[in-house]
C-alpha positions as protocol buffer text, in pm:
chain_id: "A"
residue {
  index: 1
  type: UNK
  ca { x: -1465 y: -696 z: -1081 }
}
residue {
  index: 2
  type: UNK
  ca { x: -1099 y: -548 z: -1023 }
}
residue {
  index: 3
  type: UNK
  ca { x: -1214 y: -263 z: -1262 }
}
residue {
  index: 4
  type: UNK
  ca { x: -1539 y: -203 z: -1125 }
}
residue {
  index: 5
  type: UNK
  ca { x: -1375 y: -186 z: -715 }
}
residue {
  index: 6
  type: UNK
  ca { x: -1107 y: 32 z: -842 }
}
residue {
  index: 7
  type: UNK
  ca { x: -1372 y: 268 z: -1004 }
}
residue {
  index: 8
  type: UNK
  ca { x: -1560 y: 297 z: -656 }
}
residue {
  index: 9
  type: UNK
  ca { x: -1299 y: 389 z: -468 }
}
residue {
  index: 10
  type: UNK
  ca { x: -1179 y: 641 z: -750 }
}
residue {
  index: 11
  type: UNK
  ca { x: -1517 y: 821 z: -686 }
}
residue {
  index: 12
  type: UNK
  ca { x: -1542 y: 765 z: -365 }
}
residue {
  index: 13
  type: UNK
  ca { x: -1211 y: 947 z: -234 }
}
residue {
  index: 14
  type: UNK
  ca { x: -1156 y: 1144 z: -541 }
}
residue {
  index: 15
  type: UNK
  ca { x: -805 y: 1063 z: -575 }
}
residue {
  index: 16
  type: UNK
  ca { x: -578 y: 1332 z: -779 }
}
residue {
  index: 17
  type: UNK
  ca { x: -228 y: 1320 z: -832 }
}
residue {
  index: 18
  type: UNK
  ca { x: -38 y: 1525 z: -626 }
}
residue {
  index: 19
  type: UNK
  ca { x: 299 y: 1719 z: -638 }
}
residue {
  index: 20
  type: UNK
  ca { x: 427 y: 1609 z: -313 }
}
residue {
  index: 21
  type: UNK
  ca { x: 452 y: 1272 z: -411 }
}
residue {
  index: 22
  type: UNK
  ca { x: 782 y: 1161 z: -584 }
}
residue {
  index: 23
  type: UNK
  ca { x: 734 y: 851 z: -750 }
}
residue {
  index: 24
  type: UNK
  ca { x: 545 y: 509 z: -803 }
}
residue {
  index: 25
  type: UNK
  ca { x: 695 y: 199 z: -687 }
}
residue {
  index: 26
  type: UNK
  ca { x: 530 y: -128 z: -510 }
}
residue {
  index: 27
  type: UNK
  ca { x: 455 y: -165 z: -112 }
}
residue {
  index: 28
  type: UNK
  ca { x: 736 y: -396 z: -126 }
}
residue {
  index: 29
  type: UNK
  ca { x: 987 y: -177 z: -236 }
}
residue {
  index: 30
  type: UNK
  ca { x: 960 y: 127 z: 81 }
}
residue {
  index: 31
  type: UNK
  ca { x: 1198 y: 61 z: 317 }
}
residue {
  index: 32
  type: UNK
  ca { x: 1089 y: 53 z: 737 }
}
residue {
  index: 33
  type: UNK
  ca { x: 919 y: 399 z: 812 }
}
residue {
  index: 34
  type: UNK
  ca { x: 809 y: 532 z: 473 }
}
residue {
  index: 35
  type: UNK
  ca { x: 470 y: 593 z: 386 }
}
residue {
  index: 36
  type: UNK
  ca { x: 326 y: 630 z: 68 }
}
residue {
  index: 37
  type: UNK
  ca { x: -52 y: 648 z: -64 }
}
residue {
  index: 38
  type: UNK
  ca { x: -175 y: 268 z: -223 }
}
residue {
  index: 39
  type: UNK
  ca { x: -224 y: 358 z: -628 }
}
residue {
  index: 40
  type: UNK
  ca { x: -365 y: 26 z: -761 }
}
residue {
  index: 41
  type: UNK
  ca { x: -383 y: -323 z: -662 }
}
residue {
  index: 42
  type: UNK
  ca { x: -311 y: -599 z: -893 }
}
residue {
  index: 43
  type: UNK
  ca { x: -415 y: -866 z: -777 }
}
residue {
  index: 44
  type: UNK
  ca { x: -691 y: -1152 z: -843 }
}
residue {
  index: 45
  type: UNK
  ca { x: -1005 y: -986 z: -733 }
}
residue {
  index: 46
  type: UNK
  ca { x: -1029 y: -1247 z: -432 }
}
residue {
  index: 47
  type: UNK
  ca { x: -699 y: -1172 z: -299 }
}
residue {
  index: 48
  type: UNK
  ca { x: -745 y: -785 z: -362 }
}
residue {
  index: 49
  type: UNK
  ca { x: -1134 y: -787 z: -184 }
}
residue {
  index: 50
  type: UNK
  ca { x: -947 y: -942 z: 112 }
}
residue {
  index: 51
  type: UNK
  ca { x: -718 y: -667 z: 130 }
}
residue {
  index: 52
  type: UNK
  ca { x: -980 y: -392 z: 90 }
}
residue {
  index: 53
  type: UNK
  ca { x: -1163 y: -532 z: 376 }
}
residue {
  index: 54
  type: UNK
  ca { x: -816 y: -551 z: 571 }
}
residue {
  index: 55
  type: UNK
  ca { x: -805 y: -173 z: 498 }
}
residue {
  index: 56
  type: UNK
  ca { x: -541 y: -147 z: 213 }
}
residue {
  index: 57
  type: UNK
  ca { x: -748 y: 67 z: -5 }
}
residue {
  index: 58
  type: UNK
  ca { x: -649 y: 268 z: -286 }
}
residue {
  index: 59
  type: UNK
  ca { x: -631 y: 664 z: -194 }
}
residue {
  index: 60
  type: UNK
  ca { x: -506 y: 538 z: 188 }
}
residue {
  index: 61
  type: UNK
  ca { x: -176 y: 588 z: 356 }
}
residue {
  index: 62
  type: UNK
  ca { x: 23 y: 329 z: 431 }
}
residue {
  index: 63
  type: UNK
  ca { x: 339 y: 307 z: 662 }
}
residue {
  index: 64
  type: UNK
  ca { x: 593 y: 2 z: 690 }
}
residue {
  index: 65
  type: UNK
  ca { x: 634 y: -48 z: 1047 }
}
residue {
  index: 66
  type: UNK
  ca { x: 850 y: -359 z: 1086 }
}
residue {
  index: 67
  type: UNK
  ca { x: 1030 y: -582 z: 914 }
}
residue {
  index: 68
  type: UNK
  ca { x: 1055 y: -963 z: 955 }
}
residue {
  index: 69
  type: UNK
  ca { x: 1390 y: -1143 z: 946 }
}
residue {
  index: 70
  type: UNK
  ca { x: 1591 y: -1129 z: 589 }
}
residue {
  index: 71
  type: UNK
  ca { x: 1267 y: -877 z: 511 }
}
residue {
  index: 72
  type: UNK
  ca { x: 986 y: -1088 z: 508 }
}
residue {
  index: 73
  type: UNK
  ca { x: 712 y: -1076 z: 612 }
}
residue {
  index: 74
  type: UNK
  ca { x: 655 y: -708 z: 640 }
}
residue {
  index: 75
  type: UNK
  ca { x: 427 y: -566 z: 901 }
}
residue {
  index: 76
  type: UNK
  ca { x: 211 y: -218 z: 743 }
}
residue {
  index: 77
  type: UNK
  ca { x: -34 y: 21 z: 934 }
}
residue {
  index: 78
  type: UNK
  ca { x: -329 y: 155 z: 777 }
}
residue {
  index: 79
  type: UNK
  ca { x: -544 y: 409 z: 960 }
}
residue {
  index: 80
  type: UNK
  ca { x: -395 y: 226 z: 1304 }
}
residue {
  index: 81
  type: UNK
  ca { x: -450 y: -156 z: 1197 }
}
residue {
  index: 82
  type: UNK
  ca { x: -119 y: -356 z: 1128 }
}
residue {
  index: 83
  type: UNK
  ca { x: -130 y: -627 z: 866 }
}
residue {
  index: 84
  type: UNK
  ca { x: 162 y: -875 z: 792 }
}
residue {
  index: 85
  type: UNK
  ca { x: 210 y: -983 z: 425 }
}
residue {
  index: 86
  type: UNK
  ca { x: 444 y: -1135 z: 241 }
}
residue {
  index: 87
  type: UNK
  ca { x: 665 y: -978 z: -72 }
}
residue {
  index: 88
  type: UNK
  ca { x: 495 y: -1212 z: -321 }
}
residue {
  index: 89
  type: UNK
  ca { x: 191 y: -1016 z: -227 }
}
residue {
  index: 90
  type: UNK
  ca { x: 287 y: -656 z: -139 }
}
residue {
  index: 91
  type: UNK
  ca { x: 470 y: -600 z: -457 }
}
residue {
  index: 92
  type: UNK
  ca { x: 168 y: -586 z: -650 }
}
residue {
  index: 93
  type: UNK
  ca { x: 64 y: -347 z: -482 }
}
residue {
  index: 94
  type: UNK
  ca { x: 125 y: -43 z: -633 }
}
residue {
  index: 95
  type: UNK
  ca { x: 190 y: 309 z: -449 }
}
residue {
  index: 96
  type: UNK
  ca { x: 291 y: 651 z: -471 }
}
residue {
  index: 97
  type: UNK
  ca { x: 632 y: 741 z: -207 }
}
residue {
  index: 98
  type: UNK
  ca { x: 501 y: 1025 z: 57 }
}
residue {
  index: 99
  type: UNK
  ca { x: 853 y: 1072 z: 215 }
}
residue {
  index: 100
  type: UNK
  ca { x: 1152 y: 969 z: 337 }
}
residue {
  index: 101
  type: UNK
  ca { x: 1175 y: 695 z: 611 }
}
residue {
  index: 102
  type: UNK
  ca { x: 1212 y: 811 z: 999 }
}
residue {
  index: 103
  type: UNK
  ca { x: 1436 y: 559 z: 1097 }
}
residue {
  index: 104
  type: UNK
  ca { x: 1698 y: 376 z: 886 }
}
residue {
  index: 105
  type: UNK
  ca { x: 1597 y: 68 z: 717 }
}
């Protein structure tokens, strides 16, 4: 089913690489006020379904807004919702740096 999802949303948005993005790294490795474009999510289908529906969908932006104490949980905005989620979680979710952050980390 992951396979299948990710193939929808491949056609759907038409992702393409592009040049302005500088590398691939996990949602749980941008620092407070970067964004970067969600890649691929590895996670059980389940867990990943729940996500899409949140709004964390491959070919979206997605900016870390906040940061919990010690760094966890992590709030993240997508297309003006803001989901919390835990490291265990975000860093299999893989995405593709946009820029640097606004504000220090």
């Amino acid at each position: 089913m992951k396979m299948e999802l990710k193939m929808i949303f491949n056609f759907i948005f038409g992702r393409h690489k592009k040049e302005h993005h500088r590398q691939a790294s996990a949602l749980a490795d941008l620092r407070v006020g970067e964004s970067a474009i969600v890649s691929d999510l590895e996670l059980s289908p389940p867990v990943a379904e729940h996500l899409m529906n949140l709004g964390i969908i491959p070919g979206l932006s997605v900016t870390v807004a906040r940061s919990g104490p010690g760094g966890d949980p992590r709030v993240y905005r997508v297309e003006g919702t803001e989901i919390a989620m835990r490291r265990d979680v975000s860093r299999h979710i893989h995405v593709e740096l946009l820029g640097a952050p606004a504000f220090g980390d």
